[in-house]
C-alpha positions as CSV (number, residue, x, y, z in Angstrom):
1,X,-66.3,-88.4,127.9
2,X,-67.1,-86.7,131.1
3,X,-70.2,-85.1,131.5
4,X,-69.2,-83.0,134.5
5,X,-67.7,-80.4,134.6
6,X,-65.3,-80.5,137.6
7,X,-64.3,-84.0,135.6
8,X,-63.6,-82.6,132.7
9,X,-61.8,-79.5,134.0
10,X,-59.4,-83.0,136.4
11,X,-59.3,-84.9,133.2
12,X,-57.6,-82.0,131.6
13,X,-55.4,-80.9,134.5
14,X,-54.5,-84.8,134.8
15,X,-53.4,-84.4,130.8
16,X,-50.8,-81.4,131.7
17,X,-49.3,-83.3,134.9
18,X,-48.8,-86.5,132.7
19,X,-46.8,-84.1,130.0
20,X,-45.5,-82.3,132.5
21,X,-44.1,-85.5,134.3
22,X,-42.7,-87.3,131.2
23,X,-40.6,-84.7,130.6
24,X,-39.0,-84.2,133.3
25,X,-39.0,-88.2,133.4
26,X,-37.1,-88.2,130.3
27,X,-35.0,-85.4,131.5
28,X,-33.9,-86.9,134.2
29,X,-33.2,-90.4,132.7
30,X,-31.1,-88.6,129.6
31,X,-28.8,-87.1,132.3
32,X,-28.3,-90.0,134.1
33,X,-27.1,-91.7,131.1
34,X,-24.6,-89.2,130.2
35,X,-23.3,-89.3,133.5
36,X,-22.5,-92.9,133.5
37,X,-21.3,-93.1,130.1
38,X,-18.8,-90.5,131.3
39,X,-18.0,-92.7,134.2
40,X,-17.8,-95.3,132.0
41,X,-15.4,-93.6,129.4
42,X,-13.4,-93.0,132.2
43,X,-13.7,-89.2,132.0
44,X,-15.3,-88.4,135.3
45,X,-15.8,-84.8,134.5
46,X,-16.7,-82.9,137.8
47,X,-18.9,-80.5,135.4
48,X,-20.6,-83.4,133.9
49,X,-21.4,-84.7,138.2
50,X,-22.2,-81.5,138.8
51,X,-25.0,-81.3,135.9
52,X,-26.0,-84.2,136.6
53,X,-27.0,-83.9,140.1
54,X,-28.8,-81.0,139.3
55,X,-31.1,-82.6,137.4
56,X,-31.2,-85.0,140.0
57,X,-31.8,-82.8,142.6
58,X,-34.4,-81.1,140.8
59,X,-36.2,-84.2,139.8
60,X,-36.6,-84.9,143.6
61,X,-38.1,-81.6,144.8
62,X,-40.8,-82.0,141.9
63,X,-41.7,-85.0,143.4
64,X,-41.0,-87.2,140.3
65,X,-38.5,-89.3,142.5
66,X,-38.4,-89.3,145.9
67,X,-35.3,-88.3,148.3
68,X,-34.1,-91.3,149.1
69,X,-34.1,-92.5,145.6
70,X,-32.3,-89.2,144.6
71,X,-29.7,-89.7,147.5
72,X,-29.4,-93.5,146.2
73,X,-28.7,-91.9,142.8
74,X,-26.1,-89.6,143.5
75,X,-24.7,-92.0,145.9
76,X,-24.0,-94.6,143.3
77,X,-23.2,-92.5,140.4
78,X,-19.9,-90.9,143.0
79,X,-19.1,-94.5,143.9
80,X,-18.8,-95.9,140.5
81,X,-16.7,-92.3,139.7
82,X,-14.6,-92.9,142.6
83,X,-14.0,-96.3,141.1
84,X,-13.2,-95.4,137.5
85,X,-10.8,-93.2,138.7
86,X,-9.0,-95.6,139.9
């Protein structure tokens, strides 16, 4: 327990961003799964990309992933479309 108060007030902050973070965690890995399964199912739905690099994208300018990782995202998930279709 903290006994200061600038601790306590960080300790409760910290509790919001750790929420705040795993939803937008789980947010982002939900879509990421529907978009491959798509892929996968060989449906590769330009809505469905679209969506899903939204969330992407969005994940990214929170700061939960970083650019790159986003670009690497994105970049793989249009290569294994571009392959499906095929």
């Amino acid at each position: 327990m903290a006994n200061i108060r600038s601790a306590e007030k960080q300790r409760r902050q910290a509790e919001k961003a750790k929420a705040r973070n795993r939803a937008g965690t789980s947010r982002l890995k939900s879509a990421l799964k529907k978009v491959r399964s798509t892929v996968e199912g060989g449906g590769a739905d330009s809505a469905v990309m679209a969506s899903g690099f939204s969330v992407i994208d969005k994940a990214a300018k929170k700061g939960l992933i970083k650019s790159n990782t986003a670009d690497r995202y994105k970049s793989r998930l249009s290569a294994s479309a571009k392959r499906a279709a095929k």
